[in-house]
Every structure is written in C-alpha cells, then in structure tokens.
N, C-alpha and C positions, 0 to 999 in steps of 0.2 A: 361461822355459819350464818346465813342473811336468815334473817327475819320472815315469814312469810308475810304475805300483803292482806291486808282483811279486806279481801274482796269476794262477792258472789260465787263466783267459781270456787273461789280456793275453799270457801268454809264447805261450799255441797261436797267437795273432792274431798276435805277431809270425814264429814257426816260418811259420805257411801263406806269410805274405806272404814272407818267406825263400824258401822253396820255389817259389816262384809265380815272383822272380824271377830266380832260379837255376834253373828249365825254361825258363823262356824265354830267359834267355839260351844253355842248350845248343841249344835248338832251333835257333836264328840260327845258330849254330856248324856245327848238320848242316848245316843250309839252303846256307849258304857254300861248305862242302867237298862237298856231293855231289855237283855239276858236275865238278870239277876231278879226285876221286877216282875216278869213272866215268871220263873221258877218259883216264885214267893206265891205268884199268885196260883199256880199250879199245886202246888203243897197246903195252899189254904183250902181248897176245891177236894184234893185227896179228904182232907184232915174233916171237912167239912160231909161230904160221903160215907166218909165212918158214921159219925153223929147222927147222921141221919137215918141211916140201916141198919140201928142200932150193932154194929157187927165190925170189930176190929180187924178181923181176918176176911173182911168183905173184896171179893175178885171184880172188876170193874172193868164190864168190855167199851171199845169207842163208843166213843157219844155217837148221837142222833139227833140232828138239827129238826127242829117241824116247825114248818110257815104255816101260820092261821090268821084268818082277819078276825079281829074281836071286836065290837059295834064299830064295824066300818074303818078300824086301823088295822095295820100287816102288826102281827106278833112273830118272835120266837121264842121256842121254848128248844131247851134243850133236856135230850131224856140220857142217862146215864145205863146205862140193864147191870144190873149186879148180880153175882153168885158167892154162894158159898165155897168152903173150901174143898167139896168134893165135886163142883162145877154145875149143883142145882141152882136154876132161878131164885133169887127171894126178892123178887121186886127190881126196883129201879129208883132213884133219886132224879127229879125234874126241878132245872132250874125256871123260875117264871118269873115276869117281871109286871107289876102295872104301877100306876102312877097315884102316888100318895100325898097326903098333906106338901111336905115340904120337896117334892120331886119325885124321882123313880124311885119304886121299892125292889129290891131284886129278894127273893126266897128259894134256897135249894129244901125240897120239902120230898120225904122218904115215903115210901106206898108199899105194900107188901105186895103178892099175887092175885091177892082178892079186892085191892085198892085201898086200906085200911091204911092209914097215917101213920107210919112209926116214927116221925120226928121233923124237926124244920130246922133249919136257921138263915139268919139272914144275913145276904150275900153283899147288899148294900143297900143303905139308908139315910135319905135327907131329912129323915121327920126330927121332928122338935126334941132340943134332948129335955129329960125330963118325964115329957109326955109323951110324944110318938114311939119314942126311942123304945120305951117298955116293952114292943112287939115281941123280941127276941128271947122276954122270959113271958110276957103273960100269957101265952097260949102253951106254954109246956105243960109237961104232966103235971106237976104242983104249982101252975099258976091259975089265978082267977079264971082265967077265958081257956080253959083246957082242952084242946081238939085232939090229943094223942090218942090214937084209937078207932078215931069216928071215920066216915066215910063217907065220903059226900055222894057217891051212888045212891044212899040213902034218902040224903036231903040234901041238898047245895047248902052249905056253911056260910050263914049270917048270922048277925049280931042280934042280940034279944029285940031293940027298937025296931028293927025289917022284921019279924016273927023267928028269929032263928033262933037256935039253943045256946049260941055262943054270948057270954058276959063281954061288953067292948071294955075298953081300958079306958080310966076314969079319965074324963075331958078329951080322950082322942078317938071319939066315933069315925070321922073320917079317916084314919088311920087303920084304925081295925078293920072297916066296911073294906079298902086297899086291900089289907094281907088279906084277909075272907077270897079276896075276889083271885086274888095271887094264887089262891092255893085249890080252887073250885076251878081254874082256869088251869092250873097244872094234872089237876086232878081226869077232866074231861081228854085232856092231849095226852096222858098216860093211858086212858081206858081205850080210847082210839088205837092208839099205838097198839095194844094189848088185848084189842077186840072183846075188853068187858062192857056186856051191857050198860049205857049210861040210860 
C-alpha cells in the first residue's frame, strides 16, 4: 500500500472525512439518548408534581403554555391543572423560570385553589453550591425562609432587606431575591389562568 503524500489536499480530505465520521457518530449518540433522556426527564417532572401538591394520587391534565413579557423580556410559564382522585380541582403546579446569581433558576412551585403555596422544588440551578444551592430546602416548611402556606395575593414574597417577610439564605440575597421573584412571577400567571383576583 503507497504511502499517502503530505500534501494540502490530502490532509483537508483526510480532516473532512474525520469530521464527517465523528458527526456522525455523535449524531447516533443523540439519536440513542434522546428517548431515554426525555423519559427521565418526564418522570422527574411527574415525581416533582407530586412534591409539590403535596398528593401522591394527584391526576394531572396537559400542560398549559402562557407567554408573558416580564420587565420588558418574553417569559414562559408553564401551568400544570391537577385533580384529585375523584376529579376535583386542587390547584395546579407552575413551572417559572428567572435568572439567578449563577444563571437560570427554573422552580416547579404548587398553589392550591385559593393560591396558597403548598410546596416548590427546583427544577434547575446554576447558583453557587454551598450557598445558592440552599434554595431547594431553605424556603420549605422547616426551613429558615418558610413560604409553605403564604400567598402572594396577599403580599408579593420578598426577602426581609426589600420589606418582605421572607428570611434570605445566609450570604445569597441575590439568589433568594430570584426564587422570590420565580414564584410571585408563577404565582401572578396561575391567578390569571384562574381568574383569582391579584
């Protein structure tokens, strides 16, 4: 077998054909995992809807996309409508999203029929681990910054330093001020949805 020649052409014709099958073998790679990576992410979303409607046996019609500009950006929120197991309303689970310390915050955060909070978690988070990361216990019912219950129809949910009732998490005010804003921002597009007075 000859030798090839190391010349220009020849090394670009081997680079493409390199390239050529090294996409296509990532492509096969997406192709594989995007079934299995959607189902996961689908199951975490169920499992995460539970948690939040505090209700194991909670029935879950299709989602509800809603576009909203919020200071001058396009949002989405997506509304989930839940029922019980005899097919009464008990709220809904809204995913909301805004941008936190270390990037996007995503929070799926549970509302009853009156809008009352019965739970949150977080759906995805760039914040600092250590510190930011704390959001997904410190606002639960036995954490320092507790909102399970409250209802922002009441008062929009801020942190004690803006006047609010809520404790932020030690060292990450901007983080907390984010999920605040995540869930007063979920909170307004469920009352909408739901034609409760905000």
């Amino acid at each position: 077998m000859e030798k090839l020649k190391s010349s220009l052409p020849n090394m670009v014709g081997v680079l493409v054909g390199f390239s050529i099958i090294i996409g296509g073998l990532l492509a096969y790679v997406n192709h594989v995992t995007e079934g299995p990576i959607k189902h996961k992410q689908e199951q975490t979303l169920a499992a995460g809807i539970k948690t939040v409607m505090k209700n194991n046996n909670v029935k879950v019609a299709d989602p509800e996309t809603v576009n909203e500009t919020i200071d001058g950006k396009a949002a989405s929120f997506i509304i989930h409508p839940c029922a019980d197991n005899a097919g009464n309303k008990i709220g809904s689970a809204v995913e909301s999203t805004t941008n936190g310390f270390g990037g996007d915050l995503q929070v799926l955060v549970g509302f009853d029929n009156n809008g009352n909070i019965l739970g949150y978690t977080i759906l995805k988070s760039s914040e600092t681990p250590g510190l930011g990361a704390k959001a997904g216990v410190w606002f639960q019912k036995d954490g320092k910054g507790n909102i399970i219950g409250m209802n922002p129809k009441e008062k929009p949910l801020a942190v004690s330093k803006d006047g609010g009732d809520v404790d932020a998490i030690t060292a990450s005010t901007i983080t907390s001020r984010a999920f605040l804003k995540a869930i007063n921002q979920a909170y307004a597009v469920y009352a909408k949805e739901n034609m409760i007075n905000i």
